[in-house]
C-alpha positions in Angstrom: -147.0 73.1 -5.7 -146.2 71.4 -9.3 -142.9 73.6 -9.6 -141.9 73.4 -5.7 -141.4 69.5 -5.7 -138.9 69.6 -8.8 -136.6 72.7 -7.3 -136.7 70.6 -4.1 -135.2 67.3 -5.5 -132.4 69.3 -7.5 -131.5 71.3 -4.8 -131.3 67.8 -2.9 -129.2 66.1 -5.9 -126.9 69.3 -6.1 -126.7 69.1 -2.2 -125.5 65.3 -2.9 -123.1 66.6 -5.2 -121.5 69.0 -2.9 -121.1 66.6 -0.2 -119.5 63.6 -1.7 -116.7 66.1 -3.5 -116.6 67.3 0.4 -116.3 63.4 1.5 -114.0 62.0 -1.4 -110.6 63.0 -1.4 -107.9 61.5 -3.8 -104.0 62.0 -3.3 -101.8 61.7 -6.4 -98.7 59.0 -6.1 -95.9 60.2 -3.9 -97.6 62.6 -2.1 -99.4 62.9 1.1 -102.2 65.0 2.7 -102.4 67.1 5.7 -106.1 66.8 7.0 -107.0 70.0 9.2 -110.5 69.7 11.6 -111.3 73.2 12.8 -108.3 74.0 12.4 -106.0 71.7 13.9 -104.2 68.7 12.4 -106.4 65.5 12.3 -104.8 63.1 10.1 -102.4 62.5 7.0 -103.8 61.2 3.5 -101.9 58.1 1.9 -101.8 58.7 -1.8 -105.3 57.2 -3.3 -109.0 57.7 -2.8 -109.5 59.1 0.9 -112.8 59.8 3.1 -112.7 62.8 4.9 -115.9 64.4 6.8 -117.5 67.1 4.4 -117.6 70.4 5.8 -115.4 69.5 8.8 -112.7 68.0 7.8 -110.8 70.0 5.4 -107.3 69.0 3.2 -105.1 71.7 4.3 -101.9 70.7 2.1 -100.6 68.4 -0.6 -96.6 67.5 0.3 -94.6 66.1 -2.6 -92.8 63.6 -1.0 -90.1 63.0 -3.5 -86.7 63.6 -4.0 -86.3 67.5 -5.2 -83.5 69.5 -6.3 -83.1 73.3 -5.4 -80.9 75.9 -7.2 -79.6 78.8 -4.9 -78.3 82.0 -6.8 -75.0 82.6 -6.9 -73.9 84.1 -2.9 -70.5 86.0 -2.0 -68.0 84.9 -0.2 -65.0 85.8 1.4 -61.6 83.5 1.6 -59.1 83.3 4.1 -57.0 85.6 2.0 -59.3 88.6 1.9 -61.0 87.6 -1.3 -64.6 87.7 -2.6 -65.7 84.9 -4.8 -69.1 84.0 -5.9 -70.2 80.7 -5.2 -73.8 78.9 -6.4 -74.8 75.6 -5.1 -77.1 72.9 -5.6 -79.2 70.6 -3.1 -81.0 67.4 -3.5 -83.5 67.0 -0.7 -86.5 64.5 0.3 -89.2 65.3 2.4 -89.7 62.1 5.1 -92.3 63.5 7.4 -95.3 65.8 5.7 -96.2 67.0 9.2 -93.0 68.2 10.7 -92.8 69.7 7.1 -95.8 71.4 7.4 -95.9 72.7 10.6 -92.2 72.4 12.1 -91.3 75.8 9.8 -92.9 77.6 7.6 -90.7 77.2 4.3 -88.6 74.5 4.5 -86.7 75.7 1.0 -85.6 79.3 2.3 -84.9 77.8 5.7 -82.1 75.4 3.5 -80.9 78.3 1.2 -80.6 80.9 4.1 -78.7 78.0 5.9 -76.9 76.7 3.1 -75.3 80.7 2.6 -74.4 81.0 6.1 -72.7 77.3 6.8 -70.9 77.8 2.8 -69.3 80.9 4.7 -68.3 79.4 7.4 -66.7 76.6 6.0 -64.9 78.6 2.9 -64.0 81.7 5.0 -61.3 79.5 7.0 -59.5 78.5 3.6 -57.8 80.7 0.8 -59.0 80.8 -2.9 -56.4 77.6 -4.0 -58.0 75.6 -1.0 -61.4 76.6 -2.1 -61.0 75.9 -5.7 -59.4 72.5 -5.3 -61.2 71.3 -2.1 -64.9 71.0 -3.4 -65.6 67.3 -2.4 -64.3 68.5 1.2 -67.0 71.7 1.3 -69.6 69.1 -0.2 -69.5 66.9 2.5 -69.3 69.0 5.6 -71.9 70.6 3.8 -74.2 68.6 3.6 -73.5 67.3 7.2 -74.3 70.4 8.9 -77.8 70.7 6.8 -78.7 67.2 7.2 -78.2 67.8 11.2 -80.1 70.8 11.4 -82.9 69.6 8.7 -83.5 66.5 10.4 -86.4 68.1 12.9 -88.2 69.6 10.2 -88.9 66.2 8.5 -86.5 66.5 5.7 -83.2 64.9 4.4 -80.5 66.4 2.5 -79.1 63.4 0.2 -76.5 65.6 -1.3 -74.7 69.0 -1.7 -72.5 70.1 -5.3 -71.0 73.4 -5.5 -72.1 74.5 -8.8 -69.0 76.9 -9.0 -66.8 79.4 -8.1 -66.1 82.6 -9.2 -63.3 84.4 -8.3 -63.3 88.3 -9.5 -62.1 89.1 -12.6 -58.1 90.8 -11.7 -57.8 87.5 -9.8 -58.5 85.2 -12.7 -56.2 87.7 -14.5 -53.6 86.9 -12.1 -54.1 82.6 -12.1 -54.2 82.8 -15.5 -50.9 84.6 -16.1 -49.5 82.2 -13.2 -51.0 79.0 -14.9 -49.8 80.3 -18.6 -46.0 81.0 -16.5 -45.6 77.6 -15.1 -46.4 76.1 -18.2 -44.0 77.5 -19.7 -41.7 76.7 -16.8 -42.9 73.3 -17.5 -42.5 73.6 -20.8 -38.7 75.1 -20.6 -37.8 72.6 -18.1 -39.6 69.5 -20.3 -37.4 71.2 -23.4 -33.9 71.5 -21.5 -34.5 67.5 -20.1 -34.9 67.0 -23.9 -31.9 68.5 -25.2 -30.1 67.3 -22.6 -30.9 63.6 -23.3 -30.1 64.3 -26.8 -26.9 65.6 -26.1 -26.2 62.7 -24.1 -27.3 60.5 -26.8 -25.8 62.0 -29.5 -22.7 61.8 -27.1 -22.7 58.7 -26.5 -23.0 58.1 -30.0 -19.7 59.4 -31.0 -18.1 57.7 -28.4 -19.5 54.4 -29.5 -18.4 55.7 -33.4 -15.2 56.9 -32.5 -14.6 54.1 -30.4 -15.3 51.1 -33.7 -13.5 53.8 -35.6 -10.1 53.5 -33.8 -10.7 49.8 -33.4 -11.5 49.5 -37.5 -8.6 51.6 -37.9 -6.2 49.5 -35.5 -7.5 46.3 -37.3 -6.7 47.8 -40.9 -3.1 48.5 -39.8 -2.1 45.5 -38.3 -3.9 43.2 -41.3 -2.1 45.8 -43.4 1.3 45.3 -40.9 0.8 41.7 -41.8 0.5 41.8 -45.2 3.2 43.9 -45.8 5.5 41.8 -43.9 4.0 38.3 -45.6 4.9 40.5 -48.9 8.3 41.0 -48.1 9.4 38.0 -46.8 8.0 36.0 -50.1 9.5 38.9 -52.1 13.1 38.1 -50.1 12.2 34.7 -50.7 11.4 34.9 -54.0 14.9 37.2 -54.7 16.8 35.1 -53.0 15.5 31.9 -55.2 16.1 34.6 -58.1 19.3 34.9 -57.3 20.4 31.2 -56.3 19.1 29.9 -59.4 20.6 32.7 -61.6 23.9 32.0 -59.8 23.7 27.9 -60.4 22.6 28.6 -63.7 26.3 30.2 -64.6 28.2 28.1 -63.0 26.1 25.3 -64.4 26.7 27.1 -67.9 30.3 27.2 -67.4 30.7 30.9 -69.2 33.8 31.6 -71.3 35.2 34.6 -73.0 32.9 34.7 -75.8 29.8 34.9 -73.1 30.8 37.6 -71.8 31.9 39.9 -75.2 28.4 39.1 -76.1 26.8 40.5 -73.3 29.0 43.1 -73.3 27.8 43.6 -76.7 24.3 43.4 -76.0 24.4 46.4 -73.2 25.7 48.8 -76.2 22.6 49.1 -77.8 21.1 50.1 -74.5 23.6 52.8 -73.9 22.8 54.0 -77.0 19.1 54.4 -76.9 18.8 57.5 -74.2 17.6 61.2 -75.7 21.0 62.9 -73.6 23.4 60.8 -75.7 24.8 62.8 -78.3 28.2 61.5 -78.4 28.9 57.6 -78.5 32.4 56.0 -78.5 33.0 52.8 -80.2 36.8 51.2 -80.8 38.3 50.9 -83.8 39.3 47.5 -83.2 36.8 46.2 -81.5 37.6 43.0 -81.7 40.4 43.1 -79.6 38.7 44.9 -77.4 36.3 42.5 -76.7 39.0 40.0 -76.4 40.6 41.9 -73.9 37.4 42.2 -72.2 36.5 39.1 -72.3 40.3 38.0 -70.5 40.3 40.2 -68.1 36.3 39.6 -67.2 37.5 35.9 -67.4 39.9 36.5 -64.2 37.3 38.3 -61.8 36.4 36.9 -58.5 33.1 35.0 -58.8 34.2 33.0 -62.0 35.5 29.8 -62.1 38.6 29.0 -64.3 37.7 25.3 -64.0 34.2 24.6 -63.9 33.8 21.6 -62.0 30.2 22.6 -61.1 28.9 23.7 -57.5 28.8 22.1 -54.6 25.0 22.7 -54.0 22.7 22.6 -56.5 19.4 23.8 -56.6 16.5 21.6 -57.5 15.2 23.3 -61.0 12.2 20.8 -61.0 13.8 19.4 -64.1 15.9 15.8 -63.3 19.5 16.4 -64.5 20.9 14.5 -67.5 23.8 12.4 -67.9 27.3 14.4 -68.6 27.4 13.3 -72.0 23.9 15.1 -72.4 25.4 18.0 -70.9 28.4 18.2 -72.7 26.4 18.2 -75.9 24.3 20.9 -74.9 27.3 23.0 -73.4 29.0 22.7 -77.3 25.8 23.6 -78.9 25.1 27.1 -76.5 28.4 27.7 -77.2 28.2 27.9 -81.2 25.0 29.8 -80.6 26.7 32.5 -78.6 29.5 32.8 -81.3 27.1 33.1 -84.3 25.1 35.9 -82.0 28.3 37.6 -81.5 29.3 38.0 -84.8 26.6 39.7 -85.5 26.5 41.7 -82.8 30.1 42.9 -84.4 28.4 43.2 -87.4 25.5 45.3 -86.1 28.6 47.8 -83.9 30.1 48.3 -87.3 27.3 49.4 -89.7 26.4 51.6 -86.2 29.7 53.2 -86.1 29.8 54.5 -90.1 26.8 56.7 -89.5 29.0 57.9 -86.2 32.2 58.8 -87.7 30.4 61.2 -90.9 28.9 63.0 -88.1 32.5 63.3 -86.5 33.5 64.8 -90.3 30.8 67.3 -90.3 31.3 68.7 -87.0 35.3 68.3 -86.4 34.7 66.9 -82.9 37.2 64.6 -81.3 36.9 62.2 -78.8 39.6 59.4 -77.6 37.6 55.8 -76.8 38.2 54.0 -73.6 40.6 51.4 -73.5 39.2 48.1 -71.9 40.5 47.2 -68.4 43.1 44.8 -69.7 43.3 45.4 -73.6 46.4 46.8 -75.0 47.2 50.4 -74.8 45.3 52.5 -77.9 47.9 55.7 -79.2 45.8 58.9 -79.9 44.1 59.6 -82.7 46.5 61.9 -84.1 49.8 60.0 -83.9 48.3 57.1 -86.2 46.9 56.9 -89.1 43.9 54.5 -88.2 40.3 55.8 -88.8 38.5 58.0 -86.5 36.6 56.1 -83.9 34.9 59.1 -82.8 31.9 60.9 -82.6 
């Protein structure tokens, strides 16, 4: 009887035991419990610490009631235009009713893949593979409206459908990819011809512009240089013509004689003289005759006065004119200037014509001088017995 008693109260504590993990339930966060009596349903478990009748009542399953996400395998499919691409998808679904979960079908998950594959083939097989490929938010949405319709009695919602992607087989993507790399470089060709053809507009234009400020420069340039030229002769006629007036009043102002004149005659011979072609030079024997004769005759041509009485129109010299005493005086002392010059100038003609005639010696050249225009008649160099005059 002593070792009866203590068996009896731990079978009674164990018993205890037994029955309050039996009677005590707890059901995490976000989940809820199906509670089965004899088999059939009798009530749902809120998440928490729950009482349920031990040995009776018993928690037949746990539902996560959260928002899950379900990857299918990849599935075949064929396009409008006879082709098989593979397509995967994704779907985000929430359980809203743990009973119609639970005992509306019997797996909820392969129920939305098997229905996922056939409405993604329904949907796809009425468009060809461009459609397919560029139409996703399109399949997405009637997608997910034809699972969220048919989900709807078995206590779940389907938030959301993503095709994950698309696979066409591998002689198609072949083929796009030697269309894609084509029209880029149709693009490309096209984008390169728009660009050379803008530059060759540009760059036209451009020389238009250029050769257009070019002809205009260049019209510019000749008439400033059209102007100038004609600005430079006019002053240069001007300036001639001042030349010449004032060169003219100065000779008749200077009254010129006979002796004038013989002395510019006298000063040219040097001139003559001074070329490289001149071998042979003529000078008169009697020179000073000739250069009276010159002088008479010049005396007598048109444009000289016999009587200076001065001209009518004088030209303003910037100088005020004297009184004709002054002039007078200066007239007489020109005058005795000129004969001094001219004497030696006859001077100089004879010492040059010396070296002249030894040449004429040593050669045995002769040559008969010119007369002047009105000097007296010179006989040849044979029939008198003057010196040789020539060179």
């Amino acid at each position: 009887m002593e070792f009866v008693l203590p068996i009896f109260f731990v079978l009674i504590v164990l018993a205890v035991i037994v029955g309050l993990g039996k009677t005590v339930k707890i059901v995490p966060q976000a989940r809820s419990g199906i509670v089965e009596r004899f088999g059939k349903y009798r009530a749902t478990l809120a998440p928490g610490l729950n009482i349920v009748l031990p040995f009776v009542d018993k928690v037949r399953y746990v539902i996560d009631m959260r928002e899950q996400v379900v990857s299918f395998p990849p599935q075949p499919v064929i396009t409008e235009d006879n082709l098989v691409v593979s397509i995967d998808t994704v779907i985000y679904f929430q359980v809203t009713n743990a009973v119609s979960a639970t005992y509306e079908i019997a797996n909820y998950i392969q129920a939305i893949e098997q229905l996922t594959m056939t409405t993604l083939r329904n949907i796809t097989g009425g468009m060809d593979l461009e459609q397919a490929l560029t139409s996703r938010d399109s399949i997405n949405q009637a997608l997910r409206g034809v699972l969220d319709e048919a989900t709807g009695k078995w206590g779940i919602r389907v938030n959301r459908v993503e095709l994950k992607g698309i696979d066409p087989p591998p002689s198609i993507k072949d083929s796009m990819e030697k269309q894609m790399r084509a029209d880029r470089d149709k693009r490309a060709a096209i984008l390169t011809a728009e660009g050379q053809r803008q530059s060759a507009i540009l760059s036209a234009e451009g020389l238009k512009q250029a050769s257009i400020l070019s002809a205009e420069g260049d019209r510019q340039a000749q008439i400033l240089r059209a102007q100038a030229d004609r600005e430079s002769s006019i002053l240069r006629a001007q300036g001639e013509g001042q030349a010449i007036q004032t060169v003219f009043q100065a000779i008749h102002d200077g009254a010129p004689d006979q002796s004038l004149l013989a002395y510019q005659y006298l000063q040219m011979l040097p001139k003559i003289a001074e070329g490289d072609a001149n071998k042979v030079w003529i000078v008169p024997s009697e020179i000073g005759k000739a250069l009276e004769g010159l002088g008479s005759t010049m005396n007598h041509l048109s444009g000289i006065p016999t009587e200076t009485g001065g001209p009518r129109t004088r030209v303003d010299m910037g100088v005020e004119p004297g009184s004709v005493e002054a002039r007078s005086a200066d007239t007489e002392s020109s005058l005795k200037a000129a004969h001094d010059q001219v004497a030696e100038a006859i001077a100089s003609a004879q010492q040059a014509a010396r070296p002249t005639a030894r040449t004429r010696g040593e050669t045995g050249d002769t040559a008969t001088p010119d007369a002047p225009a009105s000097g007296p008649s010179e006989p040849p160099a044979g029939e008198t017995g003057g010196p040789d005059r020539t060179t």
